[in-house]
C-alpha positions, 0 to 999 in steps of 0.5 A, spaced: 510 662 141 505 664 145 500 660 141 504 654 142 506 656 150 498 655 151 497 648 148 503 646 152 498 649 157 492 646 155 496 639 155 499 640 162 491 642 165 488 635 161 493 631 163 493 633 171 485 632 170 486 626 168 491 624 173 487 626 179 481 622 176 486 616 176 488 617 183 480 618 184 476 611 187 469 612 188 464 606 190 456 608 190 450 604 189 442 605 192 438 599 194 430 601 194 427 593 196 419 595 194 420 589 189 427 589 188 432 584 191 438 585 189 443 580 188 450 584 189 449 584 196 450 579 201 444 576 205 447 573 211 444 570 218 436 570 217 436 576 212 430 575 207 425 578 204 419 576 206 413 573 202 407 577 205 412 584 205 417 587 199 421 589 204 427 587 207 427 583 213 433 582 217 430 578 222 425 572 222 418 572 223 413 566 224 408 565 219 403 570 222 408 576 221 409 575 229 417 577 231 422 571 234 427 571 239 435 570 238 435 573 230 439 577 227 441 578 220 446 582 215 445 585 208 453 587 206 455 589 199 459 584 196 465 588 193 470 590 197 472 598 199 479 602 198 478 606 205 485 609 206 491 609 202 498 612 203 495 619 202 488 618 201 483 616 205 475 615 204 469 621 205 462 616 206 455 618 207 449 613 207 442 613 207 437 608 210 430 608 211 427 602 215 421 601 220 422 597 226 415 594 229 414 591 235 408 584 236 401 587 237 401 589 244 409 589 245 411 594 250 418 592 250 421 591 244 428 590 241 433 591 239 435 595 232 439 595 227 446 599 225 449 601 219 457 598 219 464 598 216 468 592 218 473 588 215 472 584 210 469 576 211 467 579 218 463 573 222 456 574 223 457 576 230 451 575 236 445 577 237 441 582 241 444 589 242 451 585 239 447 586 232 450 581 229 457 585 229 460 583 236 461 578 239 459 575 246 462 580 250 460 586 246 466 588 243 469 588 235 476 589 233 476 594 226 468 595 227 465 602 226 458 602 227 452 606 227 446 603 232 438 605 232 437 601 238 431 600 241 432 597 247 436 598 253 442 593 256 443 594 262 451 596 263 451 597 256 447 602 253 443 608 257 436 608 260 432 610 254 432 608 246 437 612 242 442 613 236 449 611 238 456 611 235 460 604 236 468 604 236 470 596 236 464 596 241 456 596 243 459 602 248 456 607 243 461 613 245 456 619 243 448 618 243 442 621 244 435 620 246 430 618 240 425 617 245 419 612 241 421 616 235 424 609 233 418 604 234 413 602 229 413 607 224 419 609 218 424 614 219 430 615 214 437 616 217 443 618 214 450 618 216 456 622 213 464 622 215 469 627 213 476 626 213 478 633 213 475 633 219 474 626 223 468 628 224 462 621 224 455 625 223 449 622 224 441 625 223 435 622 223 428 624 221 422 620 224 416 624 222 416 631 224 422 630 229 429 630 227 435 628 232 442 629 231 448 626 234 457 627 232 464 624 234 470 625 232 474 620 230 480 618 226 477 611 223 482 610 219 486 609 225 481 602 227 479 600 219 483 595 215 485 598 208 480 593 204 473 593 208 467 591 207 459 596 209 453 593 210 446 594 214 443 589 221 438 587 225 438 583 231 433 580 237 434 578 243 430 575 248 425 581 246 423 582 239 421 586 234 420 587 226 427 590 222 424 591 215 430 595 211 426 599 205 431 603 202 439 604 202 445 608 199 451 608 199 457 613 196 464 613 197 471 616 195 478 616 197 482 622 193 489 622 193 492 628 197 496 632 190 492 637 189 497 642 193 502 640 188 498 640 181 496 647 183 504 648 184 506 645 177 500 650 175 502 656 176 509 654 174 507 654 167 503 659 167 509 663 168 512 663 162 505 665 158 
């Protein structure tokens, strides 16, 4: 009887495994573009990999490498992904290396690039500090983002360069200072949310320094069910080089029962 009491164990313990497997979704992918071009993201704007450079570029240059203005561009990968559910919502971190590089002489460039989620089929947006994710006005319903951004807007951004947390607008809710940490070198930056917690965190190495900024907040309570991630770069009427050289991405949405297999766990184990 005690022999035949732990199989049913053993069965019950698989078969929950396996269960919360199942209720499990997880998307993952990295993207290094040193001669890669992958052809599972979408290239959209003037996002295109260069003929004198492996990386890639998000916004255009002339035939001399010199930036332009008015450009933006957007890499987004092309499958859909489950942010919430009823009783499950997504944990996200991304990594993103990338360089921005002002003309020769430029002491004035502009304008960055963002990591975001929006929902699917977003229209490229406006250039300069929109980041091809807002509109005109600066304002995009269901967008999160994450800007890098180099070049301060009067009335919209604060005095100085900086990492900012966008909420359905380029108005970032949290920043902080980067200095010229951002210009003309490669610095890796990586982006973490937690749903236990609400809490978007963003740090950034560039050489020695690292710089870190947080805010708390329910994305679930702006994003769509489906959405879609993605990476951009802008001009305006200043400019600058936005190369991308690598990108990772994971994500999983896990069902809340894990409380209730553990009740059904012990149940069982009652009768051992």
């Amino acid at each position: 009887m005690a022999k035949l009491l732990q199989t049913l164990i053993s069965i019950a313990l698989l078969l929950a495994a396996a269960a919360n497997t199942a209720r499990s979704q997880s998307t993952a992918f990295t993207y290094d573009f040193w001669g890669d071009q992958p052809t599972d993201l979408l290239y959209q704007g003037d996002a295109h990999f260069p003929s004198d450079s492996t990386f890639l570029r998000m916004t255009n240059t002339t035939s001399s490498g010199s930036a332009v203005q008015y450009s933006v561009g957007r890499a987004v990968y092309s499958a859909p992904i489950t942010f919430w559910e009823a009783g499950a919502q997504v944990d996200f971190e991304t990594t993103l290396t990338f360089a921005v590089t002002p003309n020769a002489g430029d002491t004035n460039p502009a304008d960055g690039v963002t990591f975001f989620i929006a929902p699917v089929g977003l229209p490229l947006g406006f250039t300069g500090g929109c980041f091809g994710i807002f509109n005109s006005s600066g304002v995009g319903p269901a967008v999160f983002a994450v800007e890098f951004d180099v070049f301060s807007n009067p009335g919209v951004d604060p005095s100085y360069r900086h990492i900012g947390i966008d909420i359905e607008s380029n108005v970032s809710k949290n920043v902080t200072n980067v200095g010229n940490a951002l210009l003309g070198q490669q610095v890796t930056a990586r982006i973490n949310y937690l749903e236990a917690t609400k809490l978007i965190s963003v740090s950034l190495a560039a050489g020695s320094q690292t710089y870190e900024v947080s805010y708390v907040y329910d994305l679930s309570a702006i994003l769509p069910q489906q959405v879609q991630v993605g990476i951009s770069g802008a001009t305006g009427g200043e400019v600058a080089v936005h190369d991308i050289v690598s990108w990772y991405f994971t994500s999983t949405l896990v069902h809340a029962d894990a409380a209730a297999g553990k009740e059904e766990e012990g149940y069982i184990r009652q009768y051992v």
